[in-house]
N, C-alpha and C positions, 0 to 999 in steps of 0.2 A: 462672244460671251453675251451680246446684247440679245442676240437672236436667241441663243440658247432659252432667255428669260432667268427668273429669279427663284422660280420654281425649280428649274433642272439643276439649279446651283446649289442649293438647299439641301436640295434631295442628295446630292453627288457627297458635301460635306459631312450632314447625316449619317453615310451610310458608312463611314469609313473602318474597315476591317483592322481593330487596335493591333492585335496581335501582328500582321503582316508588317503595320506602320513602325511595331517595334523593332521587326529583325530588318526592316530599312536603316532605322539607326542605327542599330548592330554594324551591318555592313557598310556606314560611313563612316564608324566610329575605327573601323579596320584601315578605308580608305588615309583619315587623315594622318593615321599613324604610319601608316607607310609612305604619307609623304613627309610626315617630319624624320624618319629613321632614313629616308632618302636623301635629303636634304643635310644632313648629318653628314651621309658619310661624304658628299661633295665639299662641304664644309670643312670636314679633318684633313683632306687629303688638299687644300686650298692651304691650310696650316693656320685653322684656327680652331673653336671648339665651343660649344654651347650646351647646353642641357638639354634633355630630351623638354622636358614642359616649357625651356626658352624656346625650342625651335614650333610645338606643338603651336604654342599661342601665339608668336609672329608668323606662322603660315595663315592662322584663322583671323590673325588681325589682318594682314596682307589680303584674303579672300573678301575679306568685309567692306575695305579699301575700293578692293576694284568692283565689287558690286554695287558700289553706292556715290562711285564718282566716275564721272565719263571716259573712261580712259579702257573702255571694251576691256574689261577683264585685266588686264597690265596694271592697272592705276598704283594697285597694292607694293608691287614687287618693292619700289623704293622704301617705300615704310620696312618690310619683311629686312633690308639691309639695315635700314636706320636704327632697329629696334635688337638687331644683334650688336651696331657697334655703339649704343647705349647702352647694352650689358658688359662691355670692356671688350665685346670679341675687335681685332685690328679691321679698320674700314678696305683694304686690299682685300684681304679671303674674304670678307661679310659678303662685298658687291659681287667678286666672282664666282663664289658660291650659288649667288643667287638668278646671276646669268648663264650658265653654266645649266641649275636643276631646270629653270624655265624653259632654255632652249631646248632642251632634251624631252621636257613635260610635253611642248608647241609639239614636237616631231613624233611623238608618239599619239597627238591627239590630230595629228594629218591624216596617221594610217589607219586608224581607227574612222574617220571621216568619211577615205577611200572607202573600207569596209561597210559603212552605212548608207551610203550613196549604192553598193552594188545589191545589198539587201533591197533597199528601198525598190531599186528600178523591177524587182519582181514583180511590183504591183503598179508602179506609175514610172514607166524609161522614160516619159517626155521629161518627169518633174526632178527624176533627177537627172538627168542630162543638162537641164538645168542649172544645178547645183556645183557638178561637176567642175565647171570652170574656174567655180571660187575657191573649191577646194585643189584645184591643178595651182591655181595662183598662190594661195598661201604656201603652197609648200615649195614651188620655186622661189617666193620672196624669202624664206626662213633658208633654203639652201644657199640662199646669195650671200645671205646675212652672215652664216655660217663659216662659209668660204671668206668672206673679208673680213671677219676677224679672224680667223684662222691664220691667214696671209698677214694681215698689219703685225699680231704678236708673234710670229714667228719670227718674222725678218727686222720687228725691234723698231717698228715705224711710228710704233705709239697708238692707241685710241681715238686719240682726239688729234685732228691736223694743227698744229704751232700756230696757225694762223687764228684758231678757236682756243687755245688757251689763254687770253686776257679773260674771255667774256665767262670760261669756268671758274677761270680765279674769281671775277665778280659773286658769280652764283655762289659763291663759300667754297667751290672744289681747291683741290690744291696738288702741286705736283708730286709732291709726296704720294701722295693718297692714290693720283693717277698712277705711278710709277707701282707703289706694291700691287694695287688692283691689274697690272699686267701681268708682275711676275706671278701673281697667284695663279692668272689666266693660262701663262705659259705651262707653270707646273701640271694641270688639267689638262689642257690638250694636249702636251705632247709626251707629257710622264707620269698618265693615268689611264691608257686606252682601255685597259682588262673592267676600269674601275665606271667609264664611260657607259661601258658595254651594258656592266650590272646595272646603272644607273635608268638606259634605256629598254631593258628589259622590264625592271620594275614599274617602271612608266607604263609600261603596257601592261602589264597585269592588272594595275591600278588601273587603268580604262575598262579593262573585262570586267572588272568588279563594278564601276560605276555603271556598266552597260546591265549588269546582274541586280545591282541598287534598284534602277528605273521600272524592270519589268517586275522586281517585286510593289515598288511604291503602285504603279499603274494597278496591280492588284489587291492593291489597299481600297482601292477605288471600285474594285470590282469593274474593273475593265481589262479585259482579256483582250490585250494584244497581238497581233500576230507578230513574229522577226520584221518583215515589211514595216509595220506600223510602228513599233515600237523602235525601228533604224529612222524612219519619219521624224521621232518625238527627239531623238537625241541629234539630229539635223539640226530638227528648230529651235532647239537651245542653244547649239553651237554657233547657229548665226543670229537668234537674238544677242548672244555673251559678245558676241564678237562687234556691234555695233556700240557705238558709243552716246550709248543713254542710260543713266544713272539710275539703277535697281531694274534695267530692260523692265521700265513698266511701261505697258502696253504692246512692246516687240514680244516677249515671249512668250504672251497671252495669244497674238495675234499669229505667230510664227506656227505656234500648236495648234492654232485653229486650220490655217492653210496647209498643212502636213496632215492634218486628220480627213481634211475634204479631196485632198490628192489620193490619200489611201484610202476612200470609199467606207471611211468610219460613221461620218455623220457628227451631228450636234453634241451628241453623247461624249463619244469620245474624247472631242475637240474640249470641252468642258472639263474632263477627267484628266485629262493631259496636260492641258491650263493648272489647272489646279495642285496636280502633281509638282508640276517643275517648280509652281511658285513656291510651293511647303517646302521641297527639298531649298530651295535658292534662302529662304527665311533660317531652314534650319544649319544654312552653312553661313550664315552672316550674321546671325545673333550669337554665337558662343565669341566671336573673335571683336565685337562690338564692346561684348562685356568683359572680355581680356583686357583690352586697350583702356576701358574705365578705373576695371581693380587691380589689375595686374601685371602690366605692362611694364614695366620701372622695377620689377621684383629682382630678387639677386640670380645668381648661375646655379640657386637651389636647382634636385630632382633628381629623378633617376638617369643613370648612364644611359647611353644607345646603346645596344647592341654590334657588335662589328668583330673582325674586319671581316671587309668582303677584299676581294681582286683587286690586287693596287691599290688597297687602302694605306695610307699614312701619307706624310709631309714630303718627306723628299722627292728628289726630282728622275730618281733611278729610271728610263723608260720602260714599261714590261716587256719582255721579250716575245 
């Protein structure tokens, strides 16, 4: 950005095409509702229940969380349960509800990775070859992760090892609290598969559309992307997000710039792209910012979700 100057800054902020910039939020405003109507329906079938505007505003508090405290993107999730079982939702379904939609959100945002890592090498194989690794690593670390909770709550072995329950009682957890948050887990994994399914399908939808979000924002800008370039920019978001620096100021500035000089964009670009992610990263962490100030504490008001999908409800019937 320094290089670029102050001039190319100006000029880039200046020029911004309103109308594009609005059907940008149009099409976030689709994203975050399909992650609270997702989130929902892991939530019923965990066996508890919240409003569509309780789930809305503890996902935007939870996005605000983890963009503004070091915790790469994650920092939030614990608030997004806190803030459900602040509303009366039972602290078991809150927590595995929300371990449950995140792990499935991480898996969907692997393949989506793969996919932009094989765009990219059209134009730069060394750079992402590169990249590759980190993305082969995340998604064996999250399939491990998967598998051993999968295996501990199946076979009843608990969460957390006996030997670490004084020091959760410390932190305020409590056995209780362990104890439902299993059984909700078990209900999920093992008497929800149709419901998992729809869960990870959506997931990926929601990624096409954030991939659809970027090259209209970049067009706001009047920077015409190629697939290459614009699989680049959503790279260097996913590894600024992914590091653990509070509002990625200066990784994702910095990550935009090295993805635009890998794809042969130049200064311009690099500038446009910077600028892009930051507007979008401001415009998903100021609505849940100012949730948490006015409205966070509000009752189970709102409108319903929408449902059922595939093995939606409480019990524990497995789908056939």
């Amino acid at each position: 950005m320094q290089r670029a100057g102050p001039a190319t800054i100006a000029d880039t902020l200046a020029n911004v095409d309103l109308r594009r910039l609005a059907l940008c939020i149009a099409i976030e405003s689709v994203i975050f509702t399909g992650y609270a109507v997702r989130w929902g329906w892991v939530l019923d079938a965990a066996g508890g229940h919240a409003s569509f505007g309780r789930l809305l505003g503890a996902r935007l508090a939870g996005v605000a969380a983890g963009a503004l405290t070091p915790g790469a993107k994650i920092g939030g999730e614990p608030l997004r349960a806190l803030l459900l079982a602040e509303a009366g939702v039972p602290a078991g379904p809150a927590i595995a509800s929300v371990v449950v939609d995140r792990g499935l959100e991480l898996l969907a945002n692997v393949a989506f990775a793969g996919g932009y890592c094989a765009l990219f090498a059209l134009r730069d194989a060394a750079g992402a070859w590169r990249v590759v690794p980190v993305v082969v690593a995340s998604g064996l670390a999250l399939a491990a992760a998967a598998l051993l909770l999968r295996d501990r709550v199946g076979r009843g072995a608990g969460l957390v090892p006996e030997r670490f329950l004084p020091a959760l009682e410390r932190l305020g957890g409590t056995k209780e609290v362990l104890a439902s948050t299993e059984a909700s887990l078990r209900a999920l994994l093992f008497g929800r598969r149709r419901l998992l399914l729809a869960v990870l399908v959506t997931a990926l939808v929601l990624n096409a559309l954030v991939f659809a979000e970027y090259a209209v924002l970049l067009a706001a800008f009047d920077a015409r992307a190629t697939l290459p370039e614009l699989a680049g920019v959503l790279l260097g978001v996913g590894i600024a997000h992914a590091l653990p620096v509070p509002g990625s100021i200066g990784t994702l500035e910095g990550a935009q710039a090295a993805f635009a000089r890998a794809a042969g964009g130049g200064a311009a670009l690099a500038v446009k792209a910077a600028t892009a992610a930051r507007l979008r990263d401001l415009l998903w962490t100021t609505p849940g910012m100012l949730w948490l100030a006015t409205g966070a504490r509000g009752g189970q008001g709102g409108p319903r979700l929408p449902g059922p999908v595939p093995g939606h409800g409480a019990s524990l019937e497995v789908d056939g």
